[in-house]
C-alpha angles and dihedrals in degrees: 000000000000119000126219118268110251111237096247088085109032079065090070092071094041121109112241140171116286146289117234114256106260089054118099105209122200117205113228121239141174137253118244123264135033133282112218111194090188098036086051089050091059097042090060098040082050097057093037093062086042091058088044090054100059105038139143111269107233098019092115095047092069112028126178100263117222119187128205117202133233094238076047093058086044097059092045088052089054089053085226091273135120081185142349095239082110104020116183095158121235112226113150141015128224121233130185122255109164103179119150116212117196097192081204093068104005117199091191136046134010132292131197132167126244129181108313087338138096119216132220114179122174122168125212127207138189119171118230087019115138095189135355143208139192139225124216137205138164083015105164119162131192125246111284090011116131134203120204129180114203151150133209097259117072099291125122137146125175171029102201113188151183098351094354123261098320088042082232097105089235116089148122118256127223115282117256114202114235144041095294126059109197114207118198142178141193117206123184129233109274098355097126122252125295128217138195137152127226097224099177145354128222111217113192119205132228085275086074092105082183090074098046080054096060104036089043098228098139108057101159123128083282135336106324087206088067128093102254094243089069113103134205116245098240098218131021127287100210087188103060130072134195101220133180125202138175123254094173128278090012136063118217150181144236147146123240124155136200119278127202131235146220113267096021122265144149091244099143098226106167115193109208126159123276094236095069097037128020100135137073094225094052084040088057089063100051114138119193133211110195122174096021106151142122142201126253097257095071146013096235128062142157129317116290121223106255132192130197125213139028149192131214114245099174134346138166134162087226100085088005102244141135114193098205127192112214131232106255130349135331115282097267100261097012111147120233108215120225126235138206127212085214108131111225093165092110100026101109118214088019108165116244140181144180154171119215145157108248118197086351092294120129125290115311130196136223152172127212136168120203123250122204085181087068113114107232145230119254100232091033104063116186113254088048094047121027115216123210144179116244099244086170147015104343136222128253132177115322099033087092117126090029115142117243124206146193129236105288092047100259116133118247109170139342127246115276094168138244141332128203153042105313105031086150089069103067088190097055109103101164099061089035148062131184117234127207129180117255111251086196092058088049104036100100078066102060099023093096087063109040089033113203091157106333089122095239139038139167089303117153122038098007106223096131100264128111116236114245086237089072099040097279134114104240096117088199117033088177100067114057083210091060119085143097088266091052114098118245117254136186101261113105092259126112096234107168092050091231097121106253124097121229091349101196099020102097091231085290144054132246127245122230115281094020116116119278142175102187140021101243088067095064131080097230092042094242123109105198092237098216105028097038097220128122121260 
């Protein structure tokens, strides 16, 4: 059943007064489709006990051990914060498997057969864990082959195909909740053999509010873990995500949500604060919750729509902010928020409101009103960060990087964090303020890509990268695979936009079974990583 949308965004879509002159304004929309909580829910249950059905038998007897330190579960019970003036939240740590795994002659692990398929099923556990999560390398599949990741319990994701979701061979998989991961793969008949390697496991902590969420254990009036002046968003934002991503060796959290464009597209640009993402390689393991949100009557819910991968679009510490473009589309009936150049900095009593995920739970509400009286922060100056009073709800760790809007629904600036004398306290008002970067100081940085008047955006073939006609460095805005972000393949095109052809290849390609080092040199792309032989 559908819930009700929550007013933050159908204020994007109301008339209001307006804007002064100088301000260029951007209207919100919404992507195409419909999102179906309950509909999601079954599909999972019902793959899950596919893949169930057709495991393995003994994975489960020998799983691939991790093991989490004290000095690591310190760490995670310290949140990884001396304070929450910046408060990305800690909620996991990172720990080393490397374990290679030839799906032709498996050392680890049980295989079985099934009609016209061949199974691979390995199981990963780490004790205390409330969710994991897997990195992949080398990870090269057959034709027709298939990787799930899966519990017992009503959790899949997949499949994962060819090199894996960046066609690079190297990413992070979707997070499972509980202590055992289940891989599983579905080969067919004749295709060849697959490989990959689990290079390393992500092992949340009992701070991962996601996983509480799905396994219901938390029904109270709203999240006990959080500080009792936060407040539940009563709908749903469809713009807004809860999101975790890995800064090794640690896990954290953080809010973003989706932005428009000028002119409308699906685009996913996801503006987030600098202070949580600022590199590709932390944007590559994003991971985004949309549509998690509950009713009053509980703390759990349904399973929220998650993607995987990101690349940075535009990102700078002054203003605190990261514009991201996600992996993949736009979740099917996400809103885009709309923005306003308009600068309320330095418009004291200015109306503000937000929704946000504080410390990971499900969307939160809350009311401010900005505050040119506030002292400031040295490194935060006030034009290129707005600071407010909290009127109603609040924020904690892990709302950083949440939009924040004015009355009429229109983004005006992301969560930095807090300023004062008492930021541990998330309900005190008086000694604090919030601070949020001004979308108005930092708008000439990410204009090329939102439009609204730049002249030029990410216009043609959407995949996050500025023509060089229009002073990027996409060297062909008509074909999504070709950007400087795109990996560099055998086939006579420049794909990474960085002026040389088939960089790695040798001027030819190399047949199956000949010796390799990479994958670029052979003709199928996969490097067999411990025979060195082509694939």
């Amino acid at each position: 059943m559908k819930v009700v949308r929550s007013l933050v965004f159908l204020a994007v879509c109301m008339v209001g007064a307006t804007a002064p002159v100088s301000a260029i304004e951007v209207q919100g929309y919404r992507a195409p489709g419909f999102y179906d909580a309950e509909a999601a829910e079954l599909q999972q249950a019902a793959l899950s006990a596919w893949l169930v059905s057709e495991q393995a038998p003994g994975a489960l007897q020998q799983p691939l051990a991790v093991f989490v330190t004290a000095e690591d579960l310190a760490v995670m019970d310290s949140k990884g914060l001396a304070n929450e003036a910046v408060s990305k939240m800690l909620v996991g740590v990172t720990k080393d498997l490397g374990v290679f795994v030839d799906l032709g002659t498996p050392e680890v692990g049980a295989t079985a057969a099934a009609k016209g398929v061949r199974i691979w099923t390995g199981a990963v556990r780490s004790e205390g864990a409330s969710a994991l999560r897997i990195h992949f390398t080398d990870f090269a599949l057959p034709e027709g082959a298939e990787l799930y990741i899966y519990n017992e319990h009503g959790e899949a994701f997949g499949p994962y195909t060819g090199m894996g979701l960046r066609g690079n061979g190297d990413f992070w998989s979707n997070t499972i909740t509980g202590t055992t991961l289940l891989i599983q793969t579905r080969t067919p008949v004749g295709a060849g053999d697959g490989f990959f390697t689990l290079a390393e496991v992500g092992h949340f902590g009992s701070d991962f509010a996601y996983a509480q969420y799905r396994q219901r254990s938390d029904t109270k009036a709203f999240c006990s873990y959080n500080e009792p002046c936060v407040v539940a968003n009563s709908g749903t934002d469809d713009s807004i995500a809860h999101y975790s991503f890995v800064q090794r060796p640690y896990i954290y959290i953080c809010t973003g949500g989706l932005i428009a464009t000028a002119p409308p597209s699906t685009t996913p640009y996801f503006l987030t604060a600098n202070h949580c993402v600022s590199r590709d390689k932390v944007a590559d393991t994003v991971e985004t919750y949309f549509f998690y949100t509950t009713s009053s009557a509980s703390c759990s819910g349904p399973v929220a729509k998650h993607t995987v991968g990101a690349a940075i679009a535009a990102t700078n510490k002054t203003g605190d902010f990261t514009l991201l473009r996600l992996d993949g589309s736009a979740p099917s009936d996400a809103a885009f928020l709309g923005w306003t150049t308009d600068e309320v900095a330095f418009s004291n009593g200015y109306d503000l409101r937000r929704v946000s995920h504080p410390k990971g739970a499900p969307q939160a509400y809350s009311e401010h009103r900005v505050d040119t009286a506030a002292g400031t922060c040295a490194s935060w100056p006030r034009g290129s960060w707005i600071y407010s009073r909290d009127t109603l709800g609040a924020t904690e760790g892990g709302s950083s990087g949440s939009p924040v809007v004015n009355s009429r629904g229109l983004v005006v600036g992301q969560l930095s964090g807090a300023c004062g004398t008492n930021v541990n306290d998330a309900c005190d008002s008086v000694r604090n303020a919030t601070v949020d970067g001004a979308f108005a100081s930092y708008y000439s940085q990410v204009a090329p890509f939102l439009g609204g008047g730049s002249g030029c955006s990410d216009d043609l073939d959407s995949d996050g990268y500025i023509a060089e006609s229009c002073g990027g460095n996409d060297c062909n805005d008509n074909v999504f695979a070709i950007n400087p972000g795109a990996p560099e393949i055998c086939d006579g095109i420049d794909n990474n936009c960085d002026g040389t052809i088939d960089e790695g290849c040798g001027g030819s390609c190399l047949p199956k079974d000949d010796p390799c080092t990479s994958n670029s040199e052979c003709c199928s792309n996969r490097c067999h990583p411990r025979k060195l032989t082509c694939s």
